[in-house]
C-alpha positions in Angstrom: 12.4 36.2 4.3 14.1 34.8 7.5 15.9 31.3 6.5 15.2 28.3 8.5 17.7 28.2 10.6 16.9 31.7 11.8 13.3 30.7 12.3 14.4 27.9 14.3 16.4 30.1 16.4 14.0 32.4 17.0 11.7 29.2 18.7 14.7 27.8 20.9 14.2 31.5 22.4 10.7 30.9 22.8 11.6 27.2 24.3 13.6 28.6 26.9 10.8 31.2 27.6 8.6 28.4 28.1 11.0 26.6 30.4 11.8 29.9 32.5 7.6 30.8 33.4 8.1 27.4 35.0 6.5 25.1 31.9 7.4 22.1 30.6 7.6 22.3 26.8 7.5 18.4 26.7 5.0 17.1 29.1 4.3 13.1 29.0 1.0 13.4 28.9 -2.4 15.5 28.7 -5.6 15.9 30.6 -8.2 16.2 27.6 -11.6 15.5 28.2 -12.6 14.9 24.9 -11.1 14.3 21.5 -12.4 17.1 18.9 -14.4 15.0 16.6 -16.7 14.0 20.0 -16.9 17.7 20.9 -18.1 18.1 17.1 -20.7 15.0 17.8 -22.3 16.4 21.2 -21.9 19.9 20.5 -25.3 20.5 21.1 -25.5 19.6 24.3 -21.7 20.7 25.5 -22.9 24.0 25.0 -26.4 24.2 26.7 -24.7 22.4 30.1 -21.8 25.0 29.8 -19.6 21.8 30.9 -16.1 22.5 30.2 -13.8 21.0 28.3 -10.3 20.0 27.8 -8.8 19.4 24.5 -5.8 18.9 22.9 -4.2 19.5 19.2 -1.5 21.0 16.9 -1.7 24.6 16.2 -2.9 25.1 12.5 -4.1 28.4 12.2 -3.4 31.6 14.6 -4.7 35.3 14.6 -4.2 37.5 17.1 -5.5 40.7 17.8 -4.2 42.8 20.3 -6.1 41.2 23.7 -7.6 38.5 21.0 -6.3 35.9 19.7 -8.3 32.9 17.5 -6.6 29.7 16.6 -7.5 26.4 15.6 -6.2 23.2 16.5 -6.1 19.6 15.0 -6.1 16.4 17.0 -6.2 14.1 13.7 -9.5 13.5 14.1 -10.8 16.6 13.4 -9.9 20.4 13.6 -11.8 23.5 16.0 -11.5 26.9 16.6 -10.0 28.6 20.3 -10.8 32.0 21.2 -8.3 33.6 23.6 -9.8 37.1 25.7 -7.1 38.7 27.6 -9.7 40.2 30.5 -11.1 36.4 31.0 -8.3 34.5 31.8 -4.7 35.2 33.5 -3.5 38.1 32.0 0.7 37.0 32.5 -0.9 33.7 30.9 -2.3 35.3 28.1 0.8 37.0 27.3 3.0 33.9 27.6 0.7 32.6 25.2 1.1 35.0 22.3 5.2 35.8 23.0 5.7 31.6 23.0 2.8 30.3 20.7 3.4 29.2 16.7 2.0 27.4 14.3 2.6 24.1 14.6 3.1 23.9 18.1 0.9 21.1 20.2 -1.2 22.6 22.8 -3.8 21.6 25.5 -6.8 24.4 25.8 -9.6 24.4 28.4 -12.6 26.5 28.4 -16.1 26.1 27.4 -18.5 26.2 24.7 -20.0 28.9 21.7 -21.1 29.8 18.4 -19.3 33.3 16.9 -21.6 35.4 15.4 -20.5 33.7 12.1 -21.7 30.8 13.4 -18.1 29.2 14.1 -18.2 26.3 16.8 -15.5 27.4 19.5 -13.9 26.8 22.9 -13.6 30.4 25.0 -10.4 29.6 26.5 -9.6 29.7 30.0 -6.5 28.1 30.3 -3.8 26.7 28.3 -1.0 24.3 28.6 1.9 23.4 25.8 2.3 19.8 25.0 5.0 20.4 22.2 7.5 23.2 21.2 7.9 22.5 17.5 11.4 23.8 16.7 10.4 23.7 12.5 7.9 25.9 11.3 4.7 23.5 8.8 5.2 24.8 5.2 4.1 27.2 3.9 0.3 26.2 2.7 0.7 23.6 0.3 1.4 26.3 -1.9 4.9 26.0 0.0 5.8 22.2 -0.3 5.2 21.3 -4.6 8.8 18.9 -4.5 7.4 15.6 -5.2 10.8 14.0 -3.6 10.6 17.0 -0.7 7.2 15.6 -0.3 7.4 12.0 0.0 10.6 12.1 2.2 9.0 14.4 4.5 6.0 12.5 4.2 4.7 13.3 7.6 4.4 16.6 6.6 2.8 16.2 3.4 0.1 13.9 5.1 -0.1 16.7 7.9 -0.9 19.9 5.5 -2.7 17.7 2.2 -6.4 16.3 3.4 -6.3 14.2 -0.1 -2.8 12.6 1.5 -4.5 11.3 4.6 -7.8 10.4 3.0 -5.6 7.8 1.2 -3.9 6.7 4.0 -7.0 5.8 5.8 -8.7 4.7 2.9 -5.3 2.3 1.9 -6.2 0.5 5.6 -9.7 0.1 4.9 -8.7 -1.2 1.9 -7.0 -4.5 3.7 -9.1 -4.4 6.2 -11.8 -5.4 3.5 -9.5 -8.1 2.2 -9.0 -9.4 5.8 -12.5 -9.4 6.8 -13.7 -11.2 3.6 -11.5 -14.0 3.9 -11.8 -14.6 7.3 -15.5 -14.8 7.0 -14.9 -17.4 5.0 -12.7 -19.4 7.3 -9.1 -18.7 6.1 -6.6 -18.6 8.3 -4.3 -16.3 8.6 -0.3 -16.7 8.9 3.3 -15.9 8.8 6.0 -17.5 7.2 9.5 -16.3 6.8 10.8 -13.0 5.2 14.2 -14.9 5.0 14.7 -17.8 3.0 17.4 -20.2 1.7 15.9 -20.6 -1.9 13.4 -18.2 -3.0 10.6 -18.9 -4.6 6.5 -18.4 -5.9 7.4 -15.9 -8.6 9.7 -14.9 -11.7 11.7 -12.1 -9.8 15.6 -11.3 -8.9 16.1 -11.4 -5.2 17.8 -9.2 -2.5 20.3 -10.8 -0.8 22.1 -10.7 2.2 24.3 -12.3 4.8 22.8 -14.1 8.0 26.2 -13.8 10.2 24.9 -16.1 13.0 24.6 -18.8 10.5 27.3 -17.7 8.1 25.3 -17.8 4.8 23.7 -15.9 2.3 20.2 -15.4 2.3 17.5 -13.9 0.8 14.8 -11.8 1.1 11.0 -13.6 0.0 9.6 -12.5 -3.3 6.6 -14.1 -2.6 4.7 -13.7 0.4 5.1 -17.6 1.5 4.0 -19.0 -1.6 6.2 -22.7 -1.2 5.3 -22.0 2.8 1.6 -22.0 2.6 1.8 -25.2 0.4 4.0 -26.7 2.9 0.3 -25.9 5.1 -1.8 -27.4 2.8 0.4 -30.6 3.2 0.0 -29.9 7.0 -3.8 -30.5 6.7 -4.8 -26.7 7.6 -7.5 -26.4 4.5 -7.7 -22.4 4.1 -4.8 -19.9 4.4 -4.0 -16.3 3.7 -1.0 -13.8 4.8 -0.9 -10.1 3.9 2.6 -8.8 4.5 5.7 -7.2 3.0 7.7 -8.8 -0.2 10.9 -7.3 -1.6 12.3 -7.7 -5.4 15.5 -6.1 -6.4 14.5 -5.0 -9.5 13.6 -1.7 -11.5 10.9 1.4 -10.3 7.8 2.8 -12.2 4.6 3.7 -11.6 3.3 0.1 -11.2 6.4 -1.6 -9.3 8.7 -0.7 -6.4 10.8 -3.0 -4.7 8.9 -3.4 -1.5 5.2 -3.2 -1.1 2.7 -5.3 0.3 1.2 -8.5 -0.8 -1.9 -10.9 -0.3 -1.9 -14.6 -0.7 -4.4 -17.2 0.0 -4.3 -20.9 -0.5 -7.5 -23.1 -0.8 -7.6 -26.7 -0.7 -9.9 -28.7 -2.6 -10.5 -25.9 -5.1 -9.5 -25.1 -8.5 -8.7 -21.6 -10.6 -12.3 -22.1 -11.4 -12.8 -21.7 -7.8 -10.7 -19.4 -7.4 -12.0 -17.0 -9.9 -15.6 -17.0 -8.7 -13.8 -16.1 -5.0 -11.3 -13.2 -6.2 -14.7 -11.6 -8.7 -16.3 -11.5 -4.9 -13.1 -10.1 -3.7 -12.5 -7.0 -5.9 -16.2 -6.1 -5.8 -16.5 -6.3 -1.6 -13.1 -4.6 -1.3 -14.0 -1.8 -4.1 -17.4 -1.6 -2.3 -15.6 -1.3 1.3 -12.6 1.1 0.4 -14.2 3.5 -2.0 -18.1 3.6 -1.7 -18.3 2.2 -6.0 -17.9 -0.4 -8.0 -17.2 2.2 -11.4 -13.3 3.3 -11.7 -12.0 5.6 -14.1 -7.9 4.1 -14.1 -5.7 6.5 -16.7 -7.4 6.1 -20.5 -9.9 3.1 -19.2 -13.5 3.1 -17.7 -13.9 0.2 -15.6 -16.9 -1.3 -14.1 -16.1 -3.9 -11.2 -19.8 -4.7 -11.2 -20.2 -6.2 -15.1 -19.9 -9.3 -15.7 -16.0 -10.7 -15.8 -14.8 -11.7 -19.2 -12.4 -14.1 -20.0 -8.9 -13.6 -22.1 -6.9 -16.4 -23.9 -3.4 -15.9 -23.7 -2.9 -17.5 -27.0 -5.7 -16.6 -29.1 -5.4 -12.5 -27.7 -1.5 -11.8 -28.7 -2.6 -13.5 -32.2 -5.3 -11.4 -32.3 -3.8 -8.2 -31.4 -0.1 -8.7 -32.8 -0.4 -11.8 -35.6 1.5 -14.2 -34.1 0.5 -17.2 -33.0 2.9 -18.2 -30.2 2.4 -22.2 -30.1 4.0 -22.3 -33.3 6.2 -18.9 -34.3 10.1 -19.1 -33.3 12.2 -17.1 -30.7 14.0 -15.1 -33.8 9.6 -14.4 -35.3 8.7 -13.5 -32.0 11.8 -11.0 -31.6 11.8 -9.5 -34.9 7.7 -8.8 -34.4 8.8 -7.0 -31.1 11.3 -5.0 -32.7 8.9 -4.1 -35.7 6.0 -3.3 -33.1 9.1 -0.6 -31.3 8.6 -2.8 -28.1 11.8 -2.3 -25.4 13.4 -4.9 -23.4 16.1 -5.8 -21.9 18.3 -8.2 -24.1 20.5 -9.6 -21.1 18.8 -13.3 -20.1 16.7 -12.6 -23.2 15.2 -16.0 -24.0 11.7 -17.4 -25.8 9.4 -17.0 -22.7 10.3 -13.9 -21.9 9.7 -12.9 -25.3 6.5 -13.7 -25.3 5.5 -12.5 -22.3 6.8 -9.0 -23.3 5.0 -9.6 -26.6 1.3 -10.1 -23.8 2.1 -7.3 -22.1 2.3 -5.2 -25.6 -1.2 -6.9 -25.9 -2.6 -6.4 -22.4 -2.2 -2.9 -22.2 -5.2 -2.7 -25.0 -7.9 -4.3 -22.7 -10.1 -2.3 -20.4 -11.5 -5.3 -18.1 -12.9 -6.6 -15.8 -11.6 -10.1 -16.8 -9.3 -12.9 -16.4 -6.2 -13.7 -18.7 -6.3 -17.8 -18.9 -4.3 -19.8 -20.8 -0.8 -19.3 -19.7 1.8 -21.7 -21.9 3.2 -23.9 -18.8 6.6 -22.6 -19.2 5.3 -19.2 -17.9 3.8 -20.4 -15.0 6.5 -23.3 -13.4 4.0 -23.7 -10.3 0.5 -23.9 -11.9 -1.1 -27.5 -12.8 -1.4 -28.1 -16.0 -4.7 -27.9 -18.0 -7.0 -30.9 -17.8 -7.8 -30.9 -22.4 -3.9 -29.5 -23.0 -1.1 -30.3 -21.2 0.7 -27.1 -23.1 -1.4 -24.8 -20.8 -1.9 -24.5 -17.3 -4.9 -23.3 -15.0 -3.8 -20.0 -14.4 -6.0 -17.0 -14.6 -4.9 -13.1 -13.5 -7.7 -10.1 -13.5 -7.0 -8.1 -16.3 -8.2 -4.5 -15.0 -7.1 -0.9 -17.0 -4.8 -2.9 -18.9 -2.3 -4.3 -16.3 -2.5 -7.6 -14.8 -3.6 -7.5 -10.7 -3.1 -10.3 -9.5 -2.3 -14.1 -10.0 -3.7 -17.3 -9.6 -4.2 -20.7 -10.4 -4.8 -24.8 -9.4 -1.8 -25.5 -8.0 1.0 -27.9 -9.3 0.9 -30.8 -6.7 2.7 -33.3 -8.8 5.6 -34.2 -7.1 7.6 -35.3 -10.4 6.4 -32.9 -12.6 7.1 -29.8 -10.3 10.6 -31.2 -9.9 11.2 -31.3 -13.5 9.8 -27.7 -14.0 12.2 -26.6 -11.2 15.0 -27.6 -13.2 14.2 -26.1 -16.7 13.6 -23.2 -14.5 16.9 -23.5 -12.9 18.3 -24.3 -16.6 17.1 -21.0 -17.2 19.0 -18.8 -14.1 22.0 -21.2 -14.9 22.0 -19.5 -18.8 21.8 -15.9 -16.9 17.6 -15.2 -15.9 18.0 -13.6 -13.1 14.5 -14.0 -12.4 14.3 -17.6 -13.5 12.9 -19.3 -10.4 15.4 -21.5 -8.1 15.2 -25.2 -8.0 13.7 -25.6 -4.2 14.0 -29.3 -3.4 12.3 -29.7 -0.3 9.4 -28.0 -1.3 9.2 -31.0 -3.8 10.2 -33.1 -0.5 6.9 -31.6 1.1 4.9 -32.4 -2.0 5.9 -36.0 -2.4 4.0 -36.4 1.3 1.1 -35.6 -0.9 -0.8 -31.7 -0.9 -4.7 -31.9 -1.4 -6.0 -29.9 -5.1 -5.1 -26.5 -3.9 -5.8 -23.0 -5.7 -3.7 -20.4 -4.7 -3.7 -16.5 -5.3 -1.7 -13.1 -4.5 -2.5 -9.7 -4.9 -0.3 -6.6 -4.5 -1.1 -3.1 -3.4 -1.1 -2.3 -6.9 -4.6 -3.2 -6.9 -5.3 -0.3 -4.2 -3.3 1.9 -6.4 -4.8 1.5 -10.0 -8.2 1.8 -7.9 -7.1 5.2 -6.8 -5.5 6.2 -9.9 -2.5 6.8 -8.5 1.0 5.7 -9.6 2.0 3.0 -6.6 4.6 4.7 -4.8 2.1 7.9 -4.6 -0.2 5.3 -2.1 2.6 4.0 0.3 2.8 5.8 3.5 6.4 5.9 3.2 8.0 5.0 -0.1 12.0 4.9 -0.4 13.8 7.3 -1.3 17.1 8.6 -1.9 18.6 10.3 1.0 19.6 14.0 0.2 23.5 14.5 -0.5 
């Protein structure tokens, strides 16, 4: 088997083949009529007028045949069949054709329309031009291109030659164009606010950082997608707001989390998490709906029916249920000791009571199939939420609870002035003894919040709620996840 380097050689021949008949191997541009999906969806009546037809694709498929050659081509939107005759077209052009041609090569074909005998839809070529000499040959048939690293760092190519590949990437941008459409139907705005920040902040996450040399400071990249921003906008007097972009957190990989992936957040004023449940219930079901034709998932071990009605989940009263302890009263040493005797892992550096617990949930949370809402959150888990109306201990804070993994968060948001300051420094309390993931103390967010911000509920979502919908481990569904370059 010739290596790549001789196949490539062997095309740079044919390139300067190409280039000595007098053809440009990389025109700018291309005269096709039609794109092959509307050849498909009037090939009725392209065929009866004998109109011809220009049109223009990568080279998937070739067979040739002495003065026949067959071939199909893809444009993206769909894929056809070419005939090539020798005794119907230019004969020095045919020949050109099958000494210069390979697959994966783009090419322009123009001819008219037939059925084969075997009742094939084709273009009876009558002239040809190249559009691109590909220097590479495709792989082999998927059969050819297994390396799950090989695939996603050539992930053009695995999009290219895997149908299941592309059907995700299209499905992926229906999937926030659902989310889009929904909220703006229902008058939210939508905005940008920075990537690069002073003080981080609207989650429990370690930052990148950086240097901004034109200022000469460190700065960081969001972890939020403009959580303390869109507040700042509720303040402003702009009542509905959402942004979809990119967030980055410099922290570990699995099949749920990566370090950069894209993320929803909306902010409501004059609603509550009661609100806001009733909104996000209409949200999973449109976008499930929109991106995937059902409202029925099957997610790993769980069936899961988007459609039923959406329970709710204690925070409390389910880890007592499912592990014993009851976490208003039991001690950081009870709570560590029932994690080692339950063979639960975690990291010990930062280790402190909250995060205890919340490893201790997610023991628990991995047990419940959904749909539903986790409520209840102690408000030293959740620094930003307003606390509970009957119990000040809790806050109004409610995530769906879907296959066993939390997607997404919410919750009436903190708009005391005083109290979000003093949360802001336990928090900080909390980074100073070494949480790296302890939020920062932002002080002119609590600036913006003593000009007074209306009852606001605000939510996020991640791709990860694409991704469990597909059944797919996270990084599978990005278009182009990071990797590690080869060494």
């Amino acid at each position: 088997m010739a290596s790549l380097e001789e196949l490539r050689l062997v095309r740079l021949e044919k390139l300067e083949k190409l280039k000595k008949a007098g053809l440009d191997p990389y025109p700018a541009a291309s005269a096709r009529t039609h794109t092959i999906k509307e050849v498909r969806g009037d090939f009725d009546a392209l065929e009866s007028s004998n109109e011809s037809v220009i049109i223009a694709g990568r080279v998937m498929a070739l067979r040739g045949q002495g003065a026949l050659h067959f071939f199909n081509i893809f444009d993206g939107t769909d894929s056809f069949q070419g005939l090539l005759k020798r005794d119907e077209m230019d004969a020095e052009h045919f020949d050109l054709f099958s000494s210069t041609i390979d697959i994966g090569d783009f090419i322009e074909i123009t001819g008219t329309l037939f059925t084969t005998k075997r009742g094939e839809p084709t273009v009876a070529v009558r002239g040809w031009k190249i559009l691109t000499k590909s220097l590479l040959p495709l792989p082999d048939g998927w059969s050819g291109f297994k390396d799950t690293e090989e695939r996603l760092r050539k992930r053009y190519l695995d999009i290219l030659m895997n149908s299941e590949v592309r059907e995700m990437v299209e499905q992926k941008s229906r999937f926030w164009s659902a989310v889009r459409s929904f909220l703006v139907k229902r008058d939210f705005l939508e905005v940008e606010t920075p990537i690069l920040e002073v003080t981080t902040g609207g989650a429990d996450a370690e930052p990148f950082k950086t240097h901004h040399n034109a200022l000469d400071m460190d700065i960081y990249l969001r972890i939020s997608c403009g959580e303390l921003w869109q507040k700042r906008l509720m303040v402003s007097g702009i009542p509905k707001t959402f942004e979809i972009g990119r967030i980055f957190r410099n922290e570990g990989m699995s099949a749920e989390h990566l370090q950069d992936y894209t993320q929803m957040e909306f902010y409501w004023a004059y609603a509550d998490y009661e609100d806001g449940m009733e909104l996000v219930t209409e949200l999973y079901r449109h976008i499930a709906k929109e991106a995937f034709g059902t409202q029925k998932f099957t997610i790993g071990e769980f069936d899961v029916d988007l459609g039923v009605e959406w329970k709710r989940y204690d925070y409390r009263d389910t880890i007592e249920d499912k592990t014993g302890v009851d976490i208003s009263t039991a001690t950081f040493e009870e709570i560590e000791k029932k994690l080692q005797d339950l063979n639960i892992d975690y990291a010990r550096d930062g280790f402190n009571k909250n995060r205890a617990i919340d490893t201790l949930w997610k023991y628990c949370r991995k047990q419940i199939t959904g749909p539903g809402f986790l409520i209840g959150l102690p408000a030293e888990l959740a620094p930003l939420a307003k606390r509970d109306t009957t119990n000040e201990n809790i806050t109004q804070h409610f995530q769906p609870i879907i296959a066993g993994s939390e997607l997404g968060r919410g919750y009436s948001e903190l708009n005391d002035p005083l109290d979000q300051r003093a949360r802001f420094e336990e928090q900080q309390a909390m980074r100073d003894a070494g949480d790296p993931e302890a939020q920062m103390a932002d002080l002119e967010f609590v600036e913006a919040l003593e000009h007074g911000m209306p009852p606001t509920c605000g939510y996020g979502m991640s791709e990860r709620v694409f991704a469990f919908l597909s059944n797919k481990p996270v990084r599978d569904t990005q278009i182009f996840p990071l990797v590690k370059p080869k060494e």
